[in-house]
C-alpha positions in Angstrom: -110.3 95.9 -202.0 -112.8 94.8 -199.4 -115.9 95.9 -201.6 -114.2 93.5 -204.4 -113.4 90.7 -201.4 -117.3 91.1 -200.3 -118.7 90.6 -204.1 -116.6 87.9 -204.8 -118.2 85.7 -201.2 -121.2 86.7 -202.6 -121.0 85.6 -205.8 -119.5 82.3 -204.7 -121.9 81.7 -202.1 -125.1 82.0 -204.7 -123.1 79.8 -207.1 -122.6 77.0 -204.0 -126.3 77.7 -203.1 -127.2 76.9 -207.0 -125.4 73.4 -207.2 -126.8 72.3 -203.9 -130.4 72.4 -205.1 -129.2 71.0 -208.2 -127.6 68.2 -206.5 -131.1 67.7 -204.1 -133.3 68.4 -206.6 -131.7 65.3 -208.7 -131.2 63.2 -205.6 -135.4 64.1 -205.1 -136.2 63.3 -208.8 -134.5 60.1 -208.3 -137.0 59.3 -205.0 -139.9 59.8 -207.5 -138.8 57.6 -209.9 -138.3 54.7 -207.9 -142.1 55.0 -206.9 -143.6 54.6 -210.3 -140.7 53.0 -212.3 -142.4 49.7 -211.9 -145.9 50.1 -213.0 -145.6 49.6 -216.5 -143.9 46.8 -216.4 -145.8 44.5 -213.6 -147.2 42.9 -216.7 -143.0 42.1 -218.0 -142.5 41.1 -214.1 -145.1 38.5 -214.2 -144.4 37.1 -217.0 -141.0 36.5 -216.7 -140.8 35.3 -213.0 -144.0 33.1 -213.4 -145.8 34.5 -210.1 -149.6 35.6 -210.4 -151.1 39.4 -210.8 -152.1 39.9 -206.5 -148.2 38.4 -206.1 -146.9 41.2 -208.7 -148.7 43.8 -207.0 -146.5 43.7 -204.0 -143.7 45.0 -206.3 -145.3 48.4 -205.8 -146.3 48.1 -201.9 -143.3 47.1 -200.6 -141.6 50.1 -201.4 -145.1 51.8 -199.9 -144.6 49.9 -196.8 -140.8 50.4 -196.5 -141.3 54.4 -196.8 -144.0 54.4 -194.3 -141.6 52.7 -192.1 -138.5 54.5 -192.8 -139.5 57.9 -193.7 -140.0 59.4 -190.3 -137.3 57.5 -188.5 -134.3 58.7 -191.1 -136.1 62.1 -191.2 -135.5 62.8 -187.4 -132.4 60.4 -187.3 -131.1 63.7 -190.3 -132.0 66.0 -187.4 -130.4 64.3 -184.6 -127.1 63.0 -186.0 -126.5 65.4 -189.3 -128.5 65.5 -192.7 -125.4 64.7 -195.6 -124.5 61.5 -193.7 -127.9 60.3 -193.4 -128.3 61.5 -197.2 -125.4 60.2 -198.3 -125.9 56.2 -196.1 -129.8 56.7 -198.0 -128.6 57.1 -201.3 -126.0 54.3 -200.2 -129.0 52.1 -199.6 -130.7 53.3 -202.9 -128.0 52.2 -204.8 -127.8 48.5 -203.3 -131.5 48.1 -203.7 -131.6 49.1 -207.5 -128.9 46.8 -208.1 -130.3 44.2 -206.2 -134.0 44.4 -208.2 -132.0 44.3 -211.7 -130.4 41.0 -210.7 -133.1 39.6 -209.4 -134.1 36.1 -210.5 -137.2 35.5 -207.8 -139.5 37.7 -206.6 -138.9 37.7 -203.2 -134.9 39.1 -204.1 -137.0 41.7 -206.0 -138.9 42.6 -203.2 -135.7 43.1 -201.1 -134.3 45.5 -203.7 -137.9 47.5 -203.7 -137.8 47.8 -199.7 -134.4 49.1 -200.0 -135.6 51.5 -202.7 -138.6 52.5 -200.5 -136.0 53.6 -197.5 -134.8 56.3 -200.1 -138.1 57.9 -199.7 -136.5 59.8 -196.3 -134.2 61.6 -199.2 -137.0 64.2 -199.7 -137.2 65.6 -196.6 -133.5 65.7 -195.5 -132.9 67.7 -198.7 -135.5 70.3 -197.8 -133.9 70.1 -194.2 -130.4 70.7 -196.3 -131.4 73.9 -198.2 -133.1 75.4 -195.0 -129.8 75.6 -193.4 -127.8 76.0 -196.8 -129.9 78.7 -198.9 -130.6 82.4 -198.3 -134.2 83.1 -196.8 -135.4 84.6 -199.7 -134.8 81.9 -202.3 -135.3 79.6 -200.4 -138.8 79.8 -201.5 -138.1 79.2 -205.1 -135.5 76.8 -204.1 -137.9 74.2 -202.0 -140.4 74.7 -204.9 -137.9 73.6 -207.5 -137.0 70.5 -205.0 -140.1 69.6 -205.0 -141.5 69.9 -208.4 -139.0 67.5 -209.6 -141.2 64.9 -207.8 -144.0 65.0 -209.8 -141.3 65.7 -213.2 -139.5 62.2 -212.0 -142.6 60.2 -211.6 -143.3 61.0 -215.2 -140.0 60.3 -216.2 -139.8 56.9 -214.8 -142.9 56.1 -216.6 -141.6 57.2 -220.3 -138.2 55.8 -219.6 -139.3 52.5 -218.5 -142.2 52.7 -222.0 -138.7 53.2 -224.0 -136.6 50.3 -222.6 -139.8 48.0 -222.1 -141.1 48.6 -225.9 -139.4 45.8 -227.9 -140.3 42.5 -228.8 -137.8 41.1 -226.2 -138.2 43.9 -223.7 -136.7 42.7 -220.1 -138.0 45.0 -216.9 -134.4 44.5 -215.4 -133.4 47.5 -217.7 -135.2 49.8 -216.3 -134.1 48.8 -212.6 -130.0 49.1 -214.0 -131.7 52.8 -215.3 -132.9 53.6 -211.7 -129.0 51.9 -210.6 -127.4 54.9 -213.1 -129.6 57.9 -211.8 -129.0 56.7 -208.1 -125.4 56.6 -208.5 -125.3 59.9 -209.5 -127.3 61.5 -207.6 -125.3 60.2 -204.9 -121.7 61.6 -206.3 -123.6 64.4 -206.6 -124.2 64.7 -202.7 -121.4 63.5 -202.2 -119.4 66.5 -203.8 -121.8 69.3 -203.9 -123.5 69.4 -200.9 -122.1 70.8 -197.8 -121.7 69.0 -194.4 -124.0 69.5 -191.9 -123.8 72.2 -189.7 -127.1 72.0 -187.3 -126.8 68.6 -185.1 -129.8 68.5 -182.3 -128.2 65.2 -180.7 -130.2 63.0 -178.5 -131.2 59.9 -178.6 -133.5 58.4 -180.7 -136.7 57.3 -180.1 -136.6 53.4 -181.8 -139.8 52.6 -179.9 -142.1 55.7 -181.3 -140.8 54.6 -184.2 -141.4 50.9 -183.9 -145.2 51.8 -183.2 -145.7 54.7 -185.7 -144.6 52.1 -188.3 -146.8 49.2 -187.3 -149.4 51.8 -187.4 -148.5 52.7 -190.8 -147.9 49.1 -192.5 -151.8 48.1 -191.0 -152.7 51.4 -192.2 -151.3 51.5 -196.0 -151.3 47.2 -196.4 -155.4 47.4 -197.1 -154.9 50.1 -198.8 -153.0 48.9 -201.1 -154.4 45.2 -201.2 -157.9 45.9 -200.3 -159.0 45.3 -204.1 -157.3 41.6 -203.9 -158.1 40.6 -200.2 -161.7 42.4 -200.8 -163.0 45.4 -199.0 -165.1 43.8 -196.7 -162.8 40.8 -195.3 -161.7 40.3 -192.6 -157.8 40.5 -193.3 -158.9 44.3 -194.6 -161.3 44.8 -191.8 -158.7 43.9 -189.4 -155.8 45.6 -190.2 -157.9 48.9 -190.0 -159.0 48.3 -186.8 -155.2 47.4 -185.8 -154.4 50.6 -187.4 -156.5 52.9 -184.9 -154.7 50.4 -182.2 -151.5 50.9 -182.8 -152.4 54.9 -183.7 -153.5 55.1 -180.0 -150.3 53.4 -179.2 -148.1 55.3 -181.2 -149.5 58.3 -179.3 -149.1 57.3 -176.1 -145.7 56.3 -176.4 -144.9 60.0 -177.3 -146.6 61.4 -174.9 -144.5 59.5 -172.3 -140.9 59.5 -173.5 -138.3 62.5 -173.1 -137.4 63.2 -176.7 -140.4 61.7 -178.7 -139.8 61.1 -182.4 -143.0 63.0 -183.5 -143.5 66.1 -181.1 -147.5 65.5 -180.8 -147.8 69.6 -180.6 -145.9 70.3 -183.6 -148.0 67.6 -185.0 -151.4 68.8 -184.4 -150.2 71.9 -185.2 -153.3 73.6 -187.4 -150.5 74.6 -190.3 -148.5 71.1 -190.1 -152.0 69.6 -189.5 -153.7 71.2 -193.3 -150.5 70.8 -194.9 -150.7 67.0 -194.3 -154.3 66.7 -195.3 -153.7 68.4 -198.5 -150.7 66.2 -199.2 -152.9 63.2 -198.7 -155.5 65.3 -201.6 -152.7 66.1 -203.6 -150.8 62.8 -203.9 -154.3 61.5 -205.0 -154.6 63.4 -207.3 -151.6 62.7 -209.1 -151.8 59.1 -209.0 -155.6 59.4 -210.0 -154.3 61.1 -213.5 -151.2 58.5 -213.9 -153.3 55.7 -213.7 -156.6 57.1 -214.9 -155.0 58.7 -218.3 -152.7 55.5 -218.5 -155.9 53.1 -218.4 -157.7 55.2 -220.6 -155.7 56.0 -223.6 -154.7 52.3 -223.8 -158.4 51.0 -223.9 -159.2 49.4 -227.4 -162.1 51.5 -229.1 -163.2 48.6 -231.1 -164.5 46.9 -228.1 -165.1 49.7 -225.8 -166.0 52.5 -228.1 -163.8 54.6 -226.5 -159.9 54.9 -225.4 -156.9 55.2 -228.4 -155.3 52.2 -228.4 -152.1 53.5 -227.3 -149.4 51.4 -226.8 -147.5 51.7 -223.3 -144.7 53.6 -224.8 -147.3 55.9 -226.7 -149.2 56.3 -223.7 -146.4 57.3 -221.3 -144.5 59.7 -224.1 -147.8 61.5 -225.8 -150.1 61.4 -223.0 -148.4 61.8 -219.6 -144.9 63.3 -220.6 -146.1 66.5 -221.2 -147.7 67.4 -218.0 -144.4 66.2 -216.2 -142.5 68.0 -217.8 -144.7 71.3 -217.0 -144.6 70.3 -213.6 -141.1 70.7 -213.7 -141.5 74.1 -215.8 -144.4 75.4 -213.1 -141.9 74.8 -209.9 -139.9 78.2 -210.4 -143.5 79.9 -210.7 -144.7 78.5 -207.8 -141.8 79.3 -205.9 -142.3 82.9 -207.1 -146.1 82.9 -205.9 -145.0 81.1 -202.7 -142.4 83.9 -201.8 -144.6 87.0 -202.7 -147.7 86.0 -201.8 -147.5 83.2 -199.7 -148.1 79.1 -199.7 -151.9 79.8 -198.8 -152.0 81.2 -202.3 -149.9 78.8 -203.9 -152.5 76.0 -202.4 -155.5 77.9 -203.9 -154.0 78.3 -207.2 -153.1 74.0 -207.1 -157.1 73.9 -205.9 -158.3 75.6 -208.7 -155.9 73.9 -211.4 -156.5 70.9 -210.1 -160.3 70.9 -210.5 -160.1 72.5 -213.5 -157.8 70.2 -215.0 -159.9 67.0 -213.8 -163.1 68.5 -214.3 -162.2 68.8 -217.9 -160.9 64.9 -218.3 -164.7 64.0 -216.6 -166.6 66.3 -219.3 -164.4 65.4 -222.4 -161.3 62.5 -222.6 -162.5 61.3 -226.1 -160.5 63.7 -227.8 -156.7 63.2 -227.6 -156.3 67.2 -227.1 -158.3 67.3 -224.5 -156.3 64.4 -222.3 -153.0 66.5 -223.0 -154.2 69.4 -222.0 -156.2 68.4 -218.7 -152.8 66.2 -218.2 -150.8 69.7 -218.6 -152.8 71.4 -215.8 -153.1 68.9 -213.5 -149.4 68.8 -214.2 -148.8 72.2 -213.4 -151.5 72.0 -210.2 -149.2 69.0 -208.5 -146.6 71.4 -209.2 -148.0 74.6 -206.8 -149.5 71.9 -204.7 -146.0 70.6 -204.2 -144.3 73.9 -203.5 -146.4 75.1 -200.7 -147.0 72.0 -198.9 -143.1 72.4 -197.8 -143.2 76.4 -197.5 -146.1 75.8 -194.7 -144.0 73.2 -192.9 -141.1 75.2 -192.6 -142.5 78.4 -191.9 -144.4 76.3 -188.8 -141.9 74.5 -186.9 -138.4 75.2 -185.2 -135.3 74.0 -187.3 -134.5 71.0 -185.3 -137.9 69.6 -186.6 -137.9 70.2 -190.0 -136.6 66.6 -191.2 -139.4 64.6 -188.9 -142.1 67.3 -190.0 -141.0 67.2 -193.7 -141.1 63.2 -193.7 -144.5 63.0 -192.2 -145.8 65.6 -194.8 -143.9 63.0 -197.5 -146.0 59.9 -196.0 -148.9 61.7 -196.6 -148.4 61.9 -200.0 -147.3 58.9 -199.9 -150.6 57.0 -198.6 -152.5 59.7 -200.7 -151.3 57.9 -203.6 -151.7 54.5 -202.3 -155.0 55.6 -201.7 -155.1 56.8 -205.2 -154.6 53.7 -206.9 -156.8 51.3 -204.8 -159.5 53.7 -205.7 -159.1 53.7 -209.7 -158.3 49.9 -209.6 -161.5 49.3 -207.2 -163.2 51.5 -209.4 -162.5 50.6 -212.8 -162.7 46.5 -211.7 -165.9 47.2 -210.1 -167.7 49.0 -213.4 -167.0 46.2 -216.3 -168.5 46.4 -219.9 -170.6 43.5 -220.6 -171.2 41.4 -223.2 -168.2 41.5 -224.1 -166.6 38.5 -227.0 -165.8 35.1 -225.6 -161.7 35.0 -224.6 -162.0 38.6 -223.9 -161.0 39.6 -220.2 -163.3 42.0 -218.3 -162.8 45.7 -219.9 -163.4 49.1 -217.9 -166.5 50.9 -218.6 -166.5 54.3 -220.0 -168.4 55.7 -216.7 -165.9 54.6 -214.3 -163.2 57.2 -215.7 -165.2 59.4 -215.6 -166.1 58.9 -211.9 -162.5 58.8 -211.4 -161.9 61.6 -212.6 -164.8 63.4 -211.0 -163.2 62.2 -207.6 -160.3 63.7 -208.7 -161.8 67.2 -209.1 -163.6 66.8 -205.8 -160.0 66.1 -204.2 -158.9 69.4 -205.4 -161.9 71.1 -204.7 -161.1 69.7 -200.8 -157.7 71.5 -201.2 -159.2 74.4 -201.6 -161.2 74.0 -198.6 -158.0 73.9 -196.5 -156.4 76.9 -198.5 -159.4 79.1 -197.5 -160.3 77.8 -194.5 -157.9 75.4 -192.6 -154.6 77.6 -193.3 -156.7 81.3 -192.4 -154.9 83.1 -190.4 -151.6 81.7 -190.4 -148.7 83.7 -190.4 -144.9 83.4 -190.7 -142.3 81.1 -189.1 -143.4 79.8 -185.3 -140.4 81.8 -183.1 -140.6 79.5 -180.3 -139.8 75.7 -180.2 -141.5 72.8 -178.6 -139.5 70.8 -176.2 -135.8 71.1 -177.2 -134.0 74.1 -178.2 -134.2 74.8 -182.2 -130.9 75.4 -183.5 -130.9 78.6 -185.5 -128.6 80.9 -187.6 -126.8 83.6 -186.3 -127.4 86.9 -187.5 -126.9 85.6 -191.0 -130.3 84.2 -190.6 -129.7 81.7 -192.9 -131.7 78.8 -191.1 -134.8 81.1 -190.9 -137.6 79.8 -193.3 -139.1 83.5 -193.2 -137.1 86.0 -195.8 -135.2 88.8 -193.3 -137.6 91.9 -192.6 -141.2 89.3 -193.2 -143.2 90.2 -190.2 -144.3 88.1 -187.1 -145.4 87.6 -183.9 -143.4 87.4 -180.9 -143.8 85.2 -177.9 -143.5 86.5 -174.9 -143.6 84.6 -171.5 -146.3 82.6 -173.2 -148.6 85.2 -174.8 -148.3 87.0 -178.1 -147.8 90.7 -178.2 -149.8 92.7 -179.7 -149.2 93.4 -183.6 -147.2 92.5 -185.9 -143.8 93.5 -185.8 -140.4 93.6 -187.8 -137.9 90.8 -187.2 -134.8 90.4 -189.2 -131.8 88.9 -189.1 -131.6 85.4 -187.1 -135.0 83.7 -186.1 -135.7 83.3 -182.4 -134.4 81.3 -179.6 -136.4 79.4 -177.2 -133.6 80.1 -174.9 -133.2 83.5 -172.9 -129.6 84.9 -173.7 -128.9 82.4 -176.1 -125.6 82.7 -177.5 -124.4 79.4 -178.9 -126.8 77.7 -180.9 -126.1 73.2 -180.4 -125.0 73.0 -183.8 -122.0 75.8 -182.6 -123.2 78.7 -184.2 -122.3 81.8 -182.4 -124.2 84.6 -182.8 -126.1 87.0 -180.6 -129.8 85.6 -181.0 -133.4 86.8 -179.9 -134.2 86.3 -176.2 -138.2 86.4 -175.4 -137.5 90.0 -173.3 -139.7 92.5 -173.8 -137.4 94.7 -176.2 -135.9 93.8 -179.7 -132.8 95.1 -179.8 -132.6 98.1 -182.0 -129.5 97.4 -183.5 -129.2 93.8 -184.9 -133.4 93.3 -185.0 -134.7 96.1 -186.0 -137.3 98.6 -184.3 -138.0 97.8 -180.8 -140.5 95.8 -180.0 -143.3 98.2 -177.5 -144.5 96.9 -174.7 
């Protein structure tokens, strides 16, 4: 009877474990979409509400802007207060901005409903915050990689979606936003009713000023960025909001420095795993917005002035061209959770690298052939992909649970602002190398040479990635047991908060030193706190004290001094 009881939890629990990532993984799918949903239509936007092309743009940077801004704070806010309510007040907001942009008649009530959108950016890293606490060690893995491939899958989505509703004669943009209004809503009935409450709550205050000043810092950062090819690269409003970027960066650190329970803990920050993970999200969000808008560009050039390009349509160019490599993006996640679990996110990195700059080396040699674009775009696809999936796997195997939303969200604004960066690099780059002598009434056309030095970029971003694969992630090793600052809450001996599969090897701390070899640690992961037994979020359990013995019946082997 008890054997049948046991089986029957079991089963249950992996069928609640399998709706919750369905329900993140469409709540994250629907994140991506709101980033990219309006860049085939900026033309429809412009058009209709009378406003001029460096006015349009802002459609796209205010949801840049409102990310930067609101990413970290929600992320740590997840932490502090509980990850489904914050999920469930983001989607809220979601919802209200997509509804807002459809019934939009001015462009500053568009803008509104962008920077609401934007705010649903922090919906990435609460989920992966989610299934650390709600998913078994070892698929959790596969379960983060999944999560996170359906960013790149969404992006591409939202791009042949809005091609379909946008391809008529008397297309209207506002369809697309009631589209994003439809996906949002569900994915928040879908939190709503499939994912768990929270059960890890750090408390605390929060810190409003650290993130008052990491956000300034951000907005002077990504504004240029983003406007730099209408303001001009070299004027002073550009020149400017750099410098007030380093500023404020200074300020920003400061400030955490000082105050009790920082919003950013600057250790955990600098971190060499945290650190490499960000860098290559800044490489990797590049890289796919440098194949969205390079292939997009491309394939819609006319050959009969150019003499090269295929004179696709949007809806041709979205569906052909750059829906097949999102939808193996969504097809490689499982395999990268797979290579992620068995032989770690340093590999998982590597195998993005080398993807990557194979894909985009191929596009630089050869994108006059319309099976050659596909099948760059299909590699690249699957590189953002493994990219994507171990990104995550490093943060979490690198900070204490009660970090994981503010560590995740960082990790998403560097994505982010890689693919701001991303864009002002193709536009600058393609605006800067112009055909000439081109027919009178004919506006200024791409030259062939700057895709392909966009694409060469491209494979030099991945080739960077690679770099930090090999050289900035050596060496690291599982989970960090011991937390900076506050307590990390952590499983009891279900171990179900751990990030590390039960029985993966690790150091332990002790006292401020590491012992000597590795050694076997199952069960629950480590408390910062000698004789631990109640973790803040109430779990009860007997955890890990840093003595100088394991205990050899709930962890395994001792531990020799």
């Amino acid at each position: 009877m008890s054997t049948t009881t046991s089986a029957t939890t079991r089963a249950g629990g992996h069928r609640n474990e399998t709706v919750i990532v369905f329900a993140l993984s469409l709540a994250a799918m629907v994140v991506s979409m709101m980033q990219t949903l309006p860049v085939p239509i900026l033309g429809l936007i412009r058009s209709d509400l009378g406003t001029t092309t460096a006015n349009v743009s802002w459609v796209t940077t205010a949801t840049l802007l409102s990310a930067a801004v609101f990413t970290p704070l929600l992320g740590r806010f997840g932490d502090q207060h509980g990850k489904k309510p914050t999920l469930v007040a983001v989607l809220g907001v979601m919802v209200a901005g997509s509804v807002i942009a459809a019934l939009a008649s001015s462009l500053p009530l568009l803008l509104l409903g962008r920077v609401l959108q934007g705010a649903a950016t922090a919906i990435f890293p609460l989920a992966l915050s989610v299934l650390r606490e709600e998913v078994r060690p070892q698929k959790l893995p596969g379960a983060m990689a999944l999560v996170s491939g359906t960013l790149a899958f969404g992006s591409g989505l939202a791009l042949v979606a809005t091609g379909l509703l946008t391809s008529g004669s008397d297309a209207d943009y506002r369809n697309a936003f009631w589209m994003a209004t439809g996906f949002a809503v569900l994915a928040l009935l879908a939190v709503v009713f499939l994912v768990p409450a929270t059960r890890h709550k750090t408390g605390g205050r929060t810190d409003f000023l650290g993130a008052l000043t990491l956000g300034i810092a951000l907005l002077l950062l990504l504004l240029p960025i983003s406007q730099g090819h209408e303001w001009g690269w070299a004027s002073g409003r550009t020149l400017g909001s750099f410098a007030g970027a380093v500023v404020m960066t200074a300020v920003w650190v400061f400030t955490e420095l000082k105050v009790r329970e920082p919003l950013v803990d600057m250790r955990m920050f600098v971190h060499r795993p945290v650190l490499m993970a960000n860098l290559a999200g800044i490489l990797v969000g590049f890289g796919m917005f440098a194949n969205f808008l390079g292939v997009s560009y491309l394939v819609q050039m006319p050959k009969a002035l150019t003499g090269y390009g295929f004179d696709a349509s949007i809806l041709r160019a979205s569906v052909e061209f750059l829906l097949p490599g999102a939808i193996v993006s969504l097809l490689a996640s499982p395999i990268g959770g797979q290579l992620v679990r068995h032989r770690g996110p340093r590999a998982a990195l590597a195998v993005a690298a080398a993807l990557g700059a194979a894909g985009f080396g191929w596009l630089a040699l050869d994108h006059g052939h319309t099976a050659s674009v596909i099948g760059a775009g299909l590699i690249v696809g699957a590189a953002v992909s493994f990219g994507y999936a171990a990104m995550p796997a490093v943060i979490m195997a690198s900070v204490p649970h009660h970090q994981s939303g503010i560590a995740n969200g960082i990790n998403s604004i560097s994505r982010s602002t890689g693919s701001a960066i991303g864009s002002a690099i193709v536009t600058t780059i393609l605006a800067s190398k112009t055909i000439e002598h081109l027919p009178a009434g004919v506006p200024a056309l791409p030259a062939e040479s700057g895709f392909t030095l966009t694409f060469a970029i491209g494979a030099v971003a991945f080739g960077l990635v690679a770099v930090i694969s090999g050289i900035g992630l050596r060496g690291t090793h599982g989970p960090r047991t011991a937390a900076t600052g506050a307590a990390a809450p952590v499983a009891a001996s279900t171990g179900t908060a751990s990030a590390q599969p039960s029985g993966r090897r690790c150091g332990v701390r002790r006292e401020g030193r590491r012992l000597t070899g590795p050694h076997r640690i199952t069960g629950a992961t480590l408390s910062s706190r000698p004789g631990s037994r109640r973790t803040r979020g109430g779990t009860r359990g007997r955890l890990h004290s840093f003595t100088r013995r394991a205990s050899p019946h709930r962890r395994g082997p001792e531990v020799p001094g």
